[in-house]
Rosetta silent file (secondary structure, phi, psi, omega in degrees, C-alpha in Angstrom):
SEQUENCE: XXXXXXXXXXXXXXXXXXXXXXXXXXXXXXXXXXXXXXXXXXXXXXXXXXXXXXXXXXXXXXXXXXXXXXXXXXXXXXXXXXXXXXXXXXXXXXXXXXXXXXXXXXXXXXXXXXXXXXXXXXXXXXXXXXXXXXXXX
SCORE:     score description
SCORE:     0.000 S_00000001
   1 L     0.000  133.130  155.307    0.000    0.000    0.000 S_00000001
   2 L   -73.557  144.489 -156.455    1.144    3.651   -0.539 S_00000001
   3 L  -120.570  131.081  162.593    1.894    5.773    1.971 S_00000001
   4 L  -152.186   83.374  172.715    2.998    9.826    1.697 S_00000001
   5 L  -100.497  169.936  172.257    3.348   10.702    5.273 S_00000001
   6 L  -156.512  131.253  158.108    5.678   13.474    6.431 S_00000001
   7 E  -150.024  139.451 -163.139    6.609   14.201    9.646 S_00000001
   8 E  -125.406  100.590  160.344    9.397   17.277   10.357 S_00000001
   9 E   -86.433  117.595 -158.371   11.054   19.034   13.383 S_00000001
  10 E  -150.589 -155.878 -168.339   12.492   22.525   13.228 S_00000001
  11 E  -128.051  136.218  158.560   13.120   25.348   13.398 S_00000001
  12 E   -37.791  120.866 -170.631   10.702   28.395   11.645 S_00000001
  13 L   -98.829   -5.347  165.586   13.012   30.018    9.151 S_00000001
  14 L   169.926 -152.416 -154.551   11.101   33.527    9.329 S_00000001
  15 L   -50.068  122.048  143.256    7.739   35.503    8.428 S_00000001
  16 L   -24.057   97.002 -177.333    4.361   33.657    8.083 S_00000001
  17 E  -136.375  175.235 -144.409    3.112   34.504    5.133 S_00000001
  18 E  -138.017  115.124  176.519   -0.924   34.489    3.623 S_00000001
  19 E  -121.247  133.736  168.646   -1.935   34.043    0.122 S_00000001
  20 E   -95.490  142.861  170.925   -5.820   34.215   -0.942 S_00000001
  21 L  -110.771  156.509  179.397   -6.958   32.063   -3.863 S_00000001
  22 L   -94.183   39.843  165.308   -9.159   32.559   -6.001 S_00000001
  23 L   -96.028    5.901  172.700  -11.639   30.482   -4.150 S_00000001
  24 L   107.371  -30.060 -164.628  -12.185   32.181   -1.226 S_00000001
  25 L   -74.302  163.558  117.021   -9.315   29.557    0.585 S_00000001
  26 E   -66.337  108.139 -170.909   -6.543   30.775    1.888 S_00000001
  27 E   -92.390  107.187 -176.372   -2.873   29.475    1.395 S_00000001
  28 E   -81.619  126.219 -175.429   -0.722   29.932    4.434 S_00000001
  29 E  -118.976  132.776  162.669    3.111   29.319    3.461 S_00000001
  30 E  -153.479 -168.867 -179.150    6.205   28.956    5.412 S_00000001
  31 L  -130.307  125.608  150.049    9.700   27.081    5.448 S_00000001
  32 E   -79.681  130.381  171.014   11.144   24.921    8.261 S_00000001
  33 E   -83.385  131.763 -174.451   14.877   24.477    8.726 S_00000001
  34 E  -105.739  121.511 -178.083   16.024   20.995    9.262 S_00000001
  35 E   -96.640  135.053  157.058   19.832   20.286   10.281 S_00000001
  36 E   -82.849  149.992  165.434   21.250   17.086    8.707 S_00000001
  37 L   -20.000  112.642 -171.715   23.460   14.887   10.369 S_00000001
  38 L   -43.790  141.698 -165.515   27.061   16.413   10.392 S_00000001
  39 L  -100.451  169.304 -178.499   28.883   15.408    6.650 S_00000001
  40 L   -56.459   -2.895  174.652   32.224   14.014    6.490 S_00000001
  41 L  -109.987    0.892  177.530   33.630   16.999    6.575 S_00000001
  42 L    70.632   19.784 -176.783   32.385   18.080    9.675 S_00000001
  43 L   -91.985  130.477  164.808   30.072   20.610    8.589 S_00000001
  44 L   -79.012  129.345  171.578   26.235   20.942    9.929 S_00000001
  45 E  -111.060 -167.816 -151.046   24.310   21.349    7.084 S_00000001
  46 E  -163.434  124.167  167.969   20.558   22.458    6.606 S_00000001
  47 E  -109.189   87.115  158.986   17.830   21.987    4.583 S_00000001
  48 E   -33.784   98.702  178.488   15.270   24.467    4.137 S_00000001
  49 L   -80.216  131.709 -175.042   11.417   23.089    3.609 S_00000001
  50 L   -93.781  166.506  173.871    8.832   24.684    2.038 S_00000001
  51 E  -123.943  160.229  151.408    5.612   24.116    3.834 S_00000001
  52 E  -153.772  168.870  179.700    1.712   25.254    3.129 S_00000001
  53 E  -172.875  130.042 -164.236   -1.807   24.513    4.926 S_00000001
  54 L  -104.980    7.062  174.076   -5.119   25.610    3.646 S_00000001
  55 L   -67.673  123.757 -166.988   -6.186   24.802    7.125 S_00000001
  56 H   -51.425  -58.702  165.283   -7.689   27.511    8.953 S_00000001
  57 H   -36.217  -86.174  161.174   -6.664   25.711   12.379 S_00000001
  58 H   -28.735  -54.015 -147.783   -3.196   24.762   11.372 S_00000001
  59 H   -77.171  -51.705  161.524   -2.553   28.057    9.945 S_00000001
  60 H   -31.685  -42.834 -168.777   -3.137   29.755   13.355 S_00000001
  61 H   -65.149  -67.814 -159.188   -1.005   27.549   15.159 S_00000001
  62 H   -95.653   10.447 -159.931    2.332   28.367   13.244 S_00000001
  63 L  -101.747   -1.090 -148.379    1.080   32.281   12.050 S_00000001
  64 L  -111.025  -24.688 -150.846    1.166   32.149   16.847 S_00000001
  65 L  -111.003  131.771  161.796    5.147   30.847   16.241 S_00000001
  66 L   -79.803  166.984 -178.186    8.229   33.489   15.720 S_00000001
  67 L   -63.259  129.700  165.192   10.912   32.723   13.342 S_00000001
  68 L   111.454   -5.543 -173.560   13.292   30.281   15.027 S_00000001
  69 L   -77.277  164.236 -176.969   10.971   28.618   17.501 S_00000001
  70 E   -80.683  101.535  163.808   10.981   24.950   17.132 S_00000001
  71 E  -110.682  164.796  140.468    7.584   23.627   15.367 S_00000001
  72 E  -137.933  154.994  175.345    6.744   19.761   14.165 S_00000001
  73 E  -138.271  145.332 -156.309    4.577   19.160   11.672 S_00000001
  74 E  -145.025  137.438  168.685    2.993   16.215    9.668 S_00000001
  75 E  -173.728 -137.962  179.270    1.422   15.991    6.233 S_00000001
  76 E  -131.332  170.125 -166.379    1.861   14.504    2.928 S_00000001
  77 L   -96.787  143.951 -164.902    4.782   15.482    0.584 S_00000001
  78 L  -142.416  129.124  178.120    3.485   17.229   -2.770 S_00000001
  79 E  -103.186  114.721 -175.139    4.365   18.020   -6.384 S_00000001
  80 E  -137.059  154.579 -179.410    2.615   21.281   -7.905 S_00000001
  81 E  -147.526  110.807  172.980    3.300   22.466  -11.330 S_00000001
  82 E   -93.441  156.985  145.620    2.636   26.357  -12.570 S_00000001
  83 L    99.584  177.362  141.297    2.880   28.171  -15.727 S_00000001
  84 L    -3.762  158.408  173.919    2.204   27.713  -19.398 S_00000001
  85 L   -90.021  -11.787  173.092    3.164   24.111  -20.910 S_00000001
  86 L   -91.161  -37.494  146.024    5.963   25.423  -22.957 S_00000001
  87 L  -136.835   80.585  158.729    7.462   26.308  -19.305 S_00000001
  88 L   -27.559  111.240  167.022    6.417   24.345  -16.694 S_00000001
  89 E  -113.484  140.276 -157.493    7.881   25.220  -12.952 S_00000001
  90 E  -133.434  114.054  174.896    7.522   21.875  -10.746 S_00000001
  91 E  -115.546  151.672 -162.266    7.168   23.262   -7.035 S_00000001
  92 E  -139.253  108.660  151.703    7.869   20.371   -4.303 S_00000001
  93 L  -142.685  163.372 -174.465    6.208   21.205   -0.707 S_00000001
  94 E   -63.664  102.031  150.280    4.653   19.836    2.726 S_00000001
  95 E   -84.712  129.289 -169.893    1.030   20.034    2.788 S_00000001
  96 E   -95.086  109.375 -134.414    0.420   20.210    6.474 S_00000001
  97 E   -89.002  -56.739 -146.243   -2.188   18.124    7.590 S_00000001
  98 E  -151.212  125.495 -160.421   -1.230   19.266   11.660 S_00000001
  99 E  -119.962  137.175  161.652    1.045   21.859   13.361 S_00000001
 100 E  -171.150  149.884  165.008    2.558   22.486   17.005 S_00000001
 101 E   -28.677  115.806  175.920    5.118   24.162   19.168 S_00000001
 102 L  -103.304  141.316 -165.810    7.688   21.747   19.656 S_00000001
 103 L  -131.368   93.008  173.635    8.822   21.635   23.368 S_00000001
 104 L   -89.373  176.709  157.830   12.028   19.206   23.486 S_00000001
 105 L  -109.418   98.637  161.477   14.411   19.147   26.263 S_00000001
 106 L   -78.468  173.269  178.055   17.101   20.823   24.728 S_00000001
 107 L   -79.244  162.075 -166.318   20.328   20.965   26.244 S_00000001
 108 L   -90.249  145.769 -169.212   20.901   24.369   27.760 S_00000001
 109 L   -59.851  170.234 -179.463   23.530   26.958   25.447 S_00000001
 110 L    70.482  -37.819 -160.896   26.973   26.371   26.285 S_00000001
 111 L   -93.580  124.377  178.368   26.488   22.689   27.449 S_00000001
 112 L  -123.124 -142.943 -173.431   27.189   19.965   24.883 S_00000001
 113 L   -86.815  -17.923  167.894   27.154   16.614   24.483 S_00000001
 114 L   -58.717  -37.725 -147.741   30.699   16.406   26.302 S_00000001
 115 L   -91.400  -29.233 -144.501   28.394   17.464   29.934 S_00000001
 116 L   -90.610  100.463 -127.524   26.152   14.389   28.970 S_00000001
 117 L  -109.606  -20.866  178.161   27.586   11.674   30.929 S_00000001
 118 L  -127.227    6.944  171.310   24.229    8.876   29.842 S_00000001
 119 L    65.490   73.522 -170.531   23.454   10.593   26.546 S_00000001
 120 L  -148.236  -49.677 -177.832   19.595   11.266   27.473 S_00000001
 121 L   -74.748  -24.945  145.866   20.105   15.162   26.179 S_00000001
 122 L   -94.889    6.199  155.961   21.393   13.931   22.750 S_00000001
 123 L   -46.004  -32.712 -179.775   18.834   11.057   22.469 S_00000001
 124 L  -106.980   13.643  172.659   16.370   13.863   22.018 S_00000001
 125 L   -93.426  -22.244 -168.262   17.888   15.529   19.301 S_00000001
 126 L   -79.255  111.729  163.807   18.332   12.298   17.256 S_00000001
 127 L   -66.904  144.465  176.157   14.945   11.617   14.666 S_00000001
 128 L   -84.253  142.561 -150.599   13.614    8.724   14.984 S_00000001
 129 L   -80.366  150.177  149.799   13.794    6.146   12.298 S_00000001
 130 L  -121.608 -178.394 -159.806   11.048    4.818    9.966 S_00000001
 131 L  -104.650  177.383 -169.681   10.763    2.514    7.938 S_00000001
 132 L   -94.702  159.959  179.456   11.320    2.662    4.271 S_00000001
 133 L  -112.632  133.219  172.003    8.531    2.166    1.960 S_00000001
 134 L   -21.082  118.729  162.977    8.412   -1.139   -0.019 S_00000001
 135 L   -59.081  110.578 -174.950    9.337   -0.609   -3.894 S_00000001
 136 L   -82.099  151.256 -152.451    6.275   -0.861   -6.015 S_00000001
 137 L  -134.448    0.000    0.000    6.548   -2.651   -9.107 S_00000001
């Protein structure tokens, strides 16, 4: 069976922002930043997500969150394609089913994973695995 779940924890990367359609909906858009696992080079890197929700509900929720707070959010992953057929722009973002404040126990600034003597403060930093989805044939 197919599956297109998403679920993301992050950081806001700035301003809310509110698009009207013309169907009377509203599209609320934003981006979360996601750090990846440090690269072989020892760099943190980042990915920047685009997000939307035509949810009234939802939309409140993260339009309530400043840039940098910590959200998570779950939806399905999406492929939209604008313009004319001679050029075609292929936009790829989370529609977000369900939005909230994410309240981890980070470790406190200054204090790193050297203070953590049982690992419990980076244990909550780590995402947790899923599973892969089955190749359909």
């Amino acid at each position: 069976m197919d599956r297109n779940e998403v679920l993301l924890v992050g950081r806001l990367s700035g301003p809310v922002e509110e698009h009207p359609l013309p169907s009377g909906d509203t599209a609320t858009k934003w981006r979360i930043i996601v750090r990846r696992r440090r690269s072989r080079r020892g760099a943190a890197l980042t990915d920047s997500i685009p997000c939307v929700t035509f949810d009234p509900e939802t939309a409140a929720v993260v339009r309530a969150l400043k840039p940098r707070d910590y959200v998570e959010v779950t939806g399905s992953f999406r492929c939209r394609v604008f313009g004319p057929s001679a050029a075609k722009i292929w936009r790829y973002e989370v529609e977000v089913s369900d939005a909230k404040p994410y309240e981890a126990d980070l470790p406190a600034p200054g204090s790193g994973p050297e203070d953590d003597t049982d690992g419990s403060q980076v244990a909550t930093l780590i995402p947790r695995q899923v599973q892969y989805l089955a190749p359909t044939g």
